[in-house]
N, C-alpha and C positions, 0 to 999 in steps of 0.2 A: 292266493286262494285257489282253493283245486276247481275247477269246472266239470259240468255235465254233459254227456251228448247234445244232450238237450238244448245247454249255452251256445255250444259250438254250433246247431241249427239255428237259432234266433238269429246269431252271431252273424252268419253269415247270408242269413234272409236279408236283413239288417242292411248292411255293404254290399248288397243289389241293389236293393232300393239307393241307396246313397246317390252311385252313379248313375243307376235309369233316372231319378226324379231332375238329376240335376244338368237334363238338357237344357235348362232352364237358368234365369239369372233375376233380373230387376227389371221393372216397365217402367221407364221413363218416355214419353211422348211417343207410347207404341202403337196407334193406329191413327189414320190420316182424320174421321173424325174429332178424336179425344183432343187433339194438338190445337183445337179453336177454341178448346174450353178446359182450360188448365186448372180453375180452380175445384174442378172434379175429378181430374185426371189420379189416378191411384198410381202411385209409384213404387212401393212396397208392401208385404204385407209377414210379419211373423208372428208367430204361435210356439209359445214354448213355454216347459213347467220351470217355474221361475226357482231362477240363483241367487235373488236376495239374500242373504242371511236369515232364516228365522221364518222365511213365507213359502216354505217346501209344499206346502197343502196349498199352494194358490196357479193357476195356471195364466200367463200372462198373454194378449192381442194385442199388436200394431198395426195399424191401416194406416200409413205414410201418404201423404196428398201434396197438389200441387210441387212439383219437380222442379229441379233445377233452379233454385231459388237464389238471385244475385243479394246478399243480404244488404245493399246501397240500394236497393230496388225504390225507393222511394218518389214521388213521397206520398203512395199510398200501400204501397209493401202486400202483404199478401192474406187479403180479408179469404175467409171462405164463402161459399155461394148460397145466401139465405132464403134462396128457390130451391134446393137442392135435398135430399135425405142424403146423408152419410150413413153406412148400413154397416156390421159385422155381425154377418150370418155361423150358427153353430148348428152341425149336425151331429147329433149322436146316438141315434140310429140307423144311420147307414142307406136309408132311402136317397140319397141326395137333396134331401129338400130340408130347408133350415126347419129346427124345432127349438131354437132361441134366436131372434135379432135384436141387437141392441141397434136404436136408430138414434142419431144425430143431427138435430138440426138448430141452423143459428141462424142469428139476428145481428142486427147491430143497430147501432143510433148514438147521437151527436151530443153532446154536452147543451145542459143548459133546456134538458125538455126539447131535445131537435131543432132549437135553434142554433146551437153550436155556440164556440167562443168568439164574443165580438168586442174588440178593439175601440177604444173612442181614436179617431181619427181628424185631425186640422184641428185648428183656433180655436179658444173657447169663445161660444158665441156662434161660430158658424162648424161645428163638430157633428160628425155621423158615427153612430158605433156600426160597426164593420166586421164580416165576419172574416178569420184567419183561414191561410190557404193551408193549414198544416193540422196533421191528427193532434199533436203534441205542442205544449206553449212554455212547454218548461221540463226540469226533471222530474224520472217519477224512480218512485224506489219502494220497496216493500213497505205497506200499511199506506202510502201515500202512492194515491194516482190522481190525483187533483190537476192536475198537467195535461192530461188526458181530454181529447175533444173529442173521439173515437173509440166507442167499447162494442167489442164482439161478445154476446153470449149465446147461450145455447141451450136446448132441452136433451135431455137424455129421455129416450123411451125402450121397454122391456116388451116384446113383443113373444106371448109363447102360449102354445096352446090354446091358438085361435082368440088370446084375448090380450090388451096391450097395460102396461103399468107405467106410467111417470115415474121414473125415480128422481127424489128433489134431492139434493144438497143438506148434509146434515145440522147446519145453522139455520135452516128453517129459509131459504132464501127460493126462490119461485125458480131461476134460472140458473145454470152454471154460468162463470167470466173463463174466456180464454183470456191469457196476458195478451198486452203486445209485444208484437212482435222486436227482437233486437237491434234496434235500428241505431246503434251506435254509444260509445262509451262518456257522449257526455249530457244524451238523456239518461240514458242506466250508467254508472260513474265506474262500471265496472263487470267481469266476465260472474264474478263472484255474486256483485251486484243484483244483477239480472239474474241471475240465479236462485238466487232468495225470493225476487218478487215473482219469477215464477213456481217456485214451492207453493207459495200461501193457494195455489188453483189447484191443485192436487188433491182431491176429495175423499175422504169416506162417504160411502154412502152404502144403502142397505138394498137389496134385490128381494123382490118379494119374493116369498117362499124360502128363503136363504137364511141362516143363521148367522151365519159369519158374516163381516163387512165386506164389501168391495171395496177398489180403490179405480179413481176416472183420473185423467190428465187430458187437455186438449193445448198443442201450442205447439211452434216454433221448435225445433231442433235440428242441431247437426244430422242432414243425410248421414248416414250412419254405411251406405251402399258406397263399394269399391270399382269401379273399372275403368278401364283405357276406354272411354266412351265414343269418342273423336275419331279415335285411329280403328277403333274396331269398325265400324261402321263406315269407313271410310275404305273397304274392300281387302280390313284386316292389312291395315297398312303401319307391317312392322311382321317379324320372324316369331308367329305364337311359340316359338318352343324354348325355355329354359334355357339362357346362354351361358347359367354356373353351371357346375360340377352337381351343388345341390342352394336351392333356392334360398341368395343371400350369400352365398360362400362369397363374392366377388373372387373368382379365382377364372373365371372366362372357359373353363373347364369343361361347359356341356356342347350344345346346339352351335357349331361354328356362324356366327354373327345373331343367332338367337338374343330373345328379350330378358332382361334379364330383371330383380323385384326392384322395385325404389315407388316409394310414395307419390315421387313426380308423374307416375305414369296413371295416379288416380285423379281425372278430368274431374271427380266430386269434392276434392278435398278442400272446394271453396265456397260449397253450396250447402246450402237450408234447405228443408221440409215442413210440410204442420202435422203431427202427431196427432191421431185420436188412438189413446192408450186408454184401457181397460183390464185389470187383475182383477180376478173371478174366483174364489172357494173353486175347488177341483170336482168339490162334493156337489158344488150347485150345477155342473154344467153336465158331466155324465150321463146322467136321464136313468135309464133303466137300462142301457149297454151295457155293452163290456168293458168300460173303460177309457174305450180310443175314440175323440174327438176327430169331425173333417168340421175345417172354418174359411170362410172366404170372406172380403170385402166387396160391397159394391156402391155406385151412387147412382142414385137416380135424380131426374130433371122433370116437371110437369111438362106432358105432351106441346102443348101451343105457349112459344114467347111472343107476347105483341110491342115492341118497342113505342115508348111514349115517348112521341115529337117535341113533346114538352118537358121532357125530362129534369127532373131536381130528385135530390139525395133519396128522398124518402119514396118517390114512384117513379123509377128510371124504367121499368116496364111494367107490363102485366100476365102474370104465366096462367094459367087453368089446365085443364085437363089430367088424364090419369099420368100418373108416374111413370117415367119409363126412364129404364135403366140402362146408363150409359157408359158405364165403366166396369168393369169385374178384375179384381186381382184374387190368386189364391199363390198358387206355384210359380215361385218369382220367373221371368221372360217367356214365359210362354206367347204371349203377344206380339214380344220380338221378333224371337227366332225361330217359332216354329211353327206359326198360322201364317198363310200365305196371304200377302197384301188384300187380295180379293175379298178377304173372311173376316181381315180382324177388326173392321167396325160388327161385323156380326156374332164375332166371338166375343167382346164387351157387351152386347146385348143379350147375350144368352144363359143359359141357367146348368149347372153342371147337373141334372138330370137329362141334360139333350146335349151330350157329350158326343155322343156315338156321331156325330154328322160331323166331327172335325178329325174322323179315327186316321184318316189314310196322313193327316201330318203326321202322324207320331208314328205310321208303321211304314213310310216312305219318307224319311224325314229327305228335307231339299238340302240344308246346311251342308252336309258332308259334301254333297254334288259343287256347292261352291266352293269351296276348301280344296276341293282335286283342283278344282280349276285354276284358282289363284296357284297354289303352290307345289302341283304336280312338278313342272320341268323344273323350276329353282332345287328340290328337295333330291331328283336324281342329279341334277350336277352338282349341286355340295359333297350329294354321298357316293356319288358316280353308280349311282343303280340304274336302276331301269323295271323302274316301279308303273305300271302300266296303271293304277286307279288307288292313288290313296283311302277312298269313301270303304266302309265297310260293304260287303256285299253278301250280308246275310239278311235277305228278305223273304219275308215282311217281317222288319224287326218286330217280333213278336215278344223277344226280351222288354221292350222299350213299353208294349202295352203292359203286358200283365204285372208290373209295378205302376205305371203311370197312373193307370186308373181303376187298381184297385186295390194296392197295398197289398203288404203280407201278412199270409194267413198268422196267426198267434202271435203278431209283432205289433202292426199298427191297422190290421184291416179290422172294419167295423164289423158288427152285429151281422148284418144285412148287407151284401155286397151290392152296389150300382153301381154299376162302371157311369167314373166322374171324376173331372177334374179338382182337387182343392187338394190343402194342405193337409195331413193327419196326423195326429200328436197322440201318441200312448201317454196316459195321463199317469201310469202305474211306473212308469221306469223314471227314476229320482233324477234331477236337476244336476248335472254337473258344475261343480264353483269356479266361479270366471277362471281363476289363477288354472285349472286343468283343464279347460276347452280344449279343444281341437278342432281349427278352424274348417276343418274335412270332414268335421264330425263325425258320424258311423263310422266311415272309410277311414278316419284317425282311429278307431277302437274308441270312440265318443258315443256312446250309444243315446245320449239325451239330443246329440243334435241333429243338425239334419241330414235325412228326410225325416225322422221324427218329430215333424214339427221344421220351424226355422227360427234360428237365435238370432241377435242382430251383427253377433261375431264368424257368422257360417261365411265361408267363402265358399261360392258355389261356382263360378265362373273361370276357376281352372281345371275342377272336374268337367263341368262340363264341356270342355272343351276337347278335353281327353275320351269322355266315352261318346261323346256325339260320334270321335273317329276310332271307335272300336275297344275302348278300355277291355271290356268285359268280354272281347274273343281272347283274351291272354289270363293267364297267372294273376290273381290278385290278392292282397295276403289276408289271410282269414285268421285272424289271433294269433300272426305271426308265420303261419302255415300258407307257400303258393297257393293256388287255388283254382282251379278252373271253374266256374257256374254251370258248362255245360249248354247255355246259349247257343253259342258257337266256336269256331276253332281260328287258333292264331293266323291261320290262310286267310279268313274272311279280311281282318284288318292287319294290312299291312302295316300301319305308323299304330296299330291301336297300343302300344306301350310305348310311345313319345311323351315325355313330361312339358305335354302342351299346358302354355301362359298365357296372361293379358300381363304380368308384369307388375299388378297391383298388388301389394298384401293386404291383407285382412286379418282381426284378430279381436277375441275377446277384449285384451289389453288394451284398444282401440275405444272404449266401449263404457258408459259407467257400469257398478257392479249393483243398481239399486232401481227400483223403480223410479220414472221409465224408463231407464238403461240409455236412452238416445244421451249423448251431448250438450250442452250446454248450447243454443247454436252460438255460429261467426258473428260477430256484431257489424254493421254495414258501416259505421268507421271505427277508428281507434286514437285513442288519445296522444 
């Protein structure tokens, strides 16, 4: 198909943003307070016009929670926090400030009217019914949960326009059920099993003011997120650069003693998440924009917990006070990797309209500074250089801002420009079908993935490893064509065109092709 100037500018607005967005990766237990309270902690978050078959007019939200999930976690496994809102804020006017929140909050309670399931226990004659120490007393399988001594449900609320809406469940039911969780193949008799029974929680349901139906899921799935979690964090302990020829060759061909892809070197590939999914009409969420969505997740906790001395199931505390918000995900690791330990219990507190007081991380990033550190003298004695500062040294990465936080103009920047942190989705450029992804998205010639938007197949964490140390002073290919951006020059970054790794692959093919796209999750045993 012939192209316009035109493409070829989008094109390569497009694979700017790709690499500046993706200083970033995934938050898993990213700041010193979030790690005391896991079952708020937000782990991932994507926005993307969905790949379904047949739901190209639908744009689909994941807020991933509670991390790192042992699926033998038993034997209370991983309830959500029924003090807590669960939020996923939409902006699409470009103010920074949500003008849709869909809010989540759940309950639970015990079989048997909160007495729970009790056991007759000893002789008859001298017999106590007895309540069981376990959620489950038996199998449970699709249409039947009768086994079941533990259910989590929950409300959905529409929050827009200063005014809020319940949406109910279209069988007329008060609350939505999360399943339970996969705690093994011989209460659910099977991967297949438990898959069925959690379909039947998969909702239509109707958005006021919306014509078309939505679709909700709340549950348990495969992490769906790739990395050397362990070793990176452990002062990048391993050779980030590409030890094949080209990623997968097994020919030992690149980075002498470099990392090279295998799935063993994904620290997730044995863990769970809980899903709150929501697919949205494209038409309902837009507003009066141009098109282009920014979305974040957050949760909040009421201001005062007073733990009860006398604790039992149904008042183990008592919380009051205003809501405050104690988590924020939008642009996966920003929490990580590039707010300084000092800030990022106050960057989960804060609101991407009051961006501007975290600017000098992103225009002095520190990462690079540690990366010299670690592997300045090993990289001149492999290459026998005599490379004086690996870090790039074009300051104040000014490249880094004017993607970070505010997109590109005619591509995915809103109406109204505020510099601010979140994801942004052009809602008008069509869904790529899983089987053509490109796990680099933009920067693959993937124009549906990310940064427009995040799929759950994007690999963001070997770009960004790459232009944290300078990708974007060199050559990058713009529709096949090198490329300079004009940022800055190949001087600035010395290693900035090393085919920096963590060694994890990533991939649509990884991934279901249907809503919610996450996994089926691990089950905590196997038969």
């Amino acid at each position: 198909m012939k192209r316009t100037a035109t493409f070829f500018a989008v094109t390569a607005a497009l694979a700017t943003l790709s690499l500046l967005s993706s200083v970033q990766a995934s938050s898993h237990r990213e700041a010193p307070n979030i790690t005391r309270m896991p079952a708020v902690d937000a782990s991932d978050f994507y926005l993307f016009n969905s790949y379904e078959p047949g739901r190209e007019a639908y744009v689909t939200l994941i807020a991933n929670y509670i991390p790192l999930q042992d699926a033998y976690g038993g034997p209370n496994y991983f309830a959500m926090d029924p003090a807590a809102v669960y939020s996923i804020h939409i902006d699409n006017d470009g103010d920074a400030q949500p003008d849709l929140s869909f809010n989540f909050r759940f309950s639970n309670t015990l079989a048997n009217e909160g007495a729970g399931v009790k056991l007759p226990i000893g002789p008859e004659g001298n017999q106590k019914m007895v309540a069981v120490p376990l959620k489950n007393v038996g199998g449970v399988e699709a249409g039947n949960a009768a086994a079941l001594n533990f259910f989590e449900n929950y409300t959905l609320e529409l929050a827009a326009a200063g005014s809020s809406n319940m949406i109910m469940p279209a069988d007329g039911a008060m609350t939505f059920t999360k399943p339970y969780d996969f705690i093994g193949t011989k209460t659910f008799s099977s991967a297949a099993a438990y898959q069925a029974y959690a379909d039947q929680y998969v909702y239509q349901v109707a958005l006021p003011g919306c014509d078309a139906m939505a679709r909700v899921f709340v549950g348990q799935r495969k992490d769906a997120f790739v990395v050397n979690l362990g070793k990176t964090f452990d002062l990048v302990n391993y050779v980030p650069v590409e030890g094949d020829s080209a990623p997968g060759a097994g020919d030992g061909g690149g980075f002498p003693g470099g990392i090279t892809q295998s799935s063993a070197n994904d620290d997730l590939a044995d863990k769970n998440v809980t899903s709150l999914a929501i697919e949205v009409p494209k038409a309902c969420v837009t507003g009066s924009g141009n098109g282009v969505i920014g979305a974040w997740t957050t949760a909040s906790l009421p201001q005062a917990r007073i733990l009860n001395p006398n604790a039992n199931f149904a008042r183990p505390e008592v919380n009051g006070g205003a809501l405050v918000q104690v988590s924020r995900l939008s642009n996966p690791l920003v929490n990580e990797l590039v707010i300084g330990l000092a800030d990022k219990d106050k960057f989960n507190s804060s609101k991407p309209a009051d961006d501007g007081q975290f600017a000098d991380y992103v225009t002095h990033p520190s990462l690079p500074a540690l990366l010299n550190i670690l592997f300045r003298d090993a990289v001149n004695t492999t290459l026998g250089t005599n490379i004086a500062d690996l870090a790039p040294s074009n300051f104040p990465r000014l490249d880094l801002v004017n993607a970070f936080l505010t997109g590109v103009a005619g591509v995915n920047q809103l109406s109204t420009v505020t510099p601010s942190e979140m994801l942004r989705l052009n809602t008008a450029i069509a869904a790529t079908p899983a089987a053509m992804q490109s796990a680099f998205g933009v920067a693959g010639d993937d124009l549906a993935g990310f940064p427009n938007g995040r799929r759950p197949g994007d690999d963001v964490v070997d770009i960004a490893l790459r232009v944290v140390m300078g990708a974007l002073c060199h050559d990058i290919p713009v529709n096949g064509t090198p490329t300079n951006l004009g940022y800055c020059a190949p001087e600035d970054a010395p290693v900035g065109n090393v085919p920096f790794t963590d060694g994890a692959p990533l991939s649509a093919a990884m991934l279901d092709t249907s809503f919610p796209y996450l996994l089926t999750p691990l089950p905590g045993s196997a038969n």
